[in-house]
LUMBA-574669 format. One record per residue (C-alpha): residue number from 0; residue in three letters; x negated, y negated, z. Coordinates in pm, 1 decimal. Example, Ala and Ser with C-alpha at 12.3 -4.5 7.8 and 13.67 -1.06 7.14 Angstrom:
<pts>
PT  nr rest        X        Y        Z
PT   0  ALA  -1230.0    450.0    780.0
PT   1  SER  -1367.0    106.0    714.0
</pts>
This chain:
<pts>
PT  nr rest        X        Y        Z
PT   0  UNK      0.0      0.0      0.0
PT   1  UNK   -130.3   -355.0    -92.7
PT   2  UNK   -255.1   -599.2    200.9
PT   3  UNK     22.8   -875.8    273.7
PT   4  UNK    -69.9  -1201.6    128.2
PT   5  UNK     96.4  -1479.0    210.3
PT   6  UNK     23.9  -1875.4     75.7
PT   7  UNK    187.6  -2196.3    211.1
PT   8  UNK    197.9  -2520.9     23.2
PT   9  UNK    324.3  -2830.4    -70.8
PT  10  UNK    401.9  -3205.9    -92.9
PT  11  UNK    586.5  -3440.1    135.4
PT  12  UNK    943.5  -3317.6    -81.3
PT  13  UNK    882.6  -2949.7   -155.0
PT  14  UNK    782.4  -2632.7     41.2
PT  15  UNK    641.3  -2334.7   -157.2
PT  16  UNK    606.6  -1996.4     51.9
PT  17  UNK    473.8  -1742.6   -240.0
PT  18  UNK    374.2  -1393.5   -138.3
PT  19  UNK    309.0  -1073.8   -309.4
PT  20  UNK    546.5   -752.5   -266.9
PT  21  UNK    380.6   -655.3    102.1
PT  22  UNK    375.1  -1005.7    218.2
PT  23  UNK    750.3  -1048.2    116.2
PT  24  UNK    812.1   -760.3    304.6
PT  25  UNK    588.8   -842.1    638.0
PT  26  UNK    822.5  -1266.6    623.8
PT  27  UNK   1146.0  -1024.1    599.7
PT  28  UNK    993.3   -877.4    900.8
PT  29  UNK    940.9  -1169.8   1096.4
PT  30  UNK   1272.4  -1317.5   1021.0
PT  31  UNK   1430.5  -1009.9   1135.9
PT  32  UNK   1234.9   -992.3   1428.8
PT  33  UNK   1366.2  -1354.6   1519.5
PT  34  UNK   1710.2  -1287.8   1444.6
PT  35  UNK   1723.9   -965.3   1707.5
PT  36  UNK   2002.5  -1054.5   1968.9
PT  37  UNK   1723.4  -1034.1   2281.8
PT  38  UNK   1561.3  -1339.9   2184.5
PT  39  UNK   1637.6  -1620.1   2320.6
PT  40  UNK   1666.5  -1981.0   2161.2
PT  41  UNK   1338.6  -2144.1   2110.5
PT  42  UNK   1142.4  -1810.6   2010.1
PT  43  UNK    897.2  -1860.2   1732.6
PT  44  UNK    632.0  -1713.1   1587.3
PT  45  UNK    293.9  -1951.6   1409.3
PT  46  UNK     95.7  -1853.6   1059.7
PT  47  UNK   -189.2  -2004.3   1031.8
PT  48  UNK   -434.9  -2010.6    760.5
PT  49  UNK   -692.6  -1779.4    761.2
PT  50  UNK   -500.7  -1540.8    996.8
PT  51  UNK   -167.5  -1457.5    898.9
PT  52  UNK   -192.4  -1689.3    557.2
PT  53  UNK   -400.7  -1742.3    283.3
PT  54  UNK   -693.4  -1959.7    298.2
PT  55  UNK   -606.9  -2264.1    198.6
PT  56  UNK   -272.8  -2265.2    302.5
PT  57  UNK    -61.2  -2519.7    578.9
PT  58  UNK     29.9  -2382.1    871.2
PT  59  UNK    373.0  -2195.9    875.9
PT  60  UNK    610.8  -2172.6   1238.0
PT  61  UNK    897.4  -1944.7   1180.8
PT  62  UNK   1145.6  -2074.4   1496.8
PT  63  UNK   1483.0  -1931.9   1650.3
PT  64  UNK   1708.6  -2265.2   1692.9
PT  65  UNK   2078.5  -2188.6   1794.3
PT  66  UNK   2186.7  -2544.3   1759.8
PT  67  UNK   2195.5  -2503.7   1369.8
</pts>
């Protein structure tokens, strides 16, 4: 199976999150992980590049807000 790779980037208007099959599935993940009922409001998770991300890429917080 291929290593997750994940890129963030952008401008001030326009977020790009592009990813290649493994790295789609590893955000699906994530997301599902914050969505699980035991969490409470507030959870989130931080990519950073380098670690989680691609080098090169902006730092990425995934975050559980019930007040949307």
């Amino acid at each position: 199976m291929d290593e997750p790779r994940i890129k963030v980037y952008g401008s001030a208007t326009e977020i790009t999150v592009a990813a290649n099959a493994a790295g789609l599935r590893d955000l699906a993940e994530r997301l599902m992980g914050l969505a699980d009922p035991e969490l409470s409001d507030g959870y989130h998770e931080h990519l950073e590049s380098g670690i989680n991300l691609e080098e090169g890429s902006v730092s990425l917080i995934l975050a559980r807000d019930e007040a949307l």
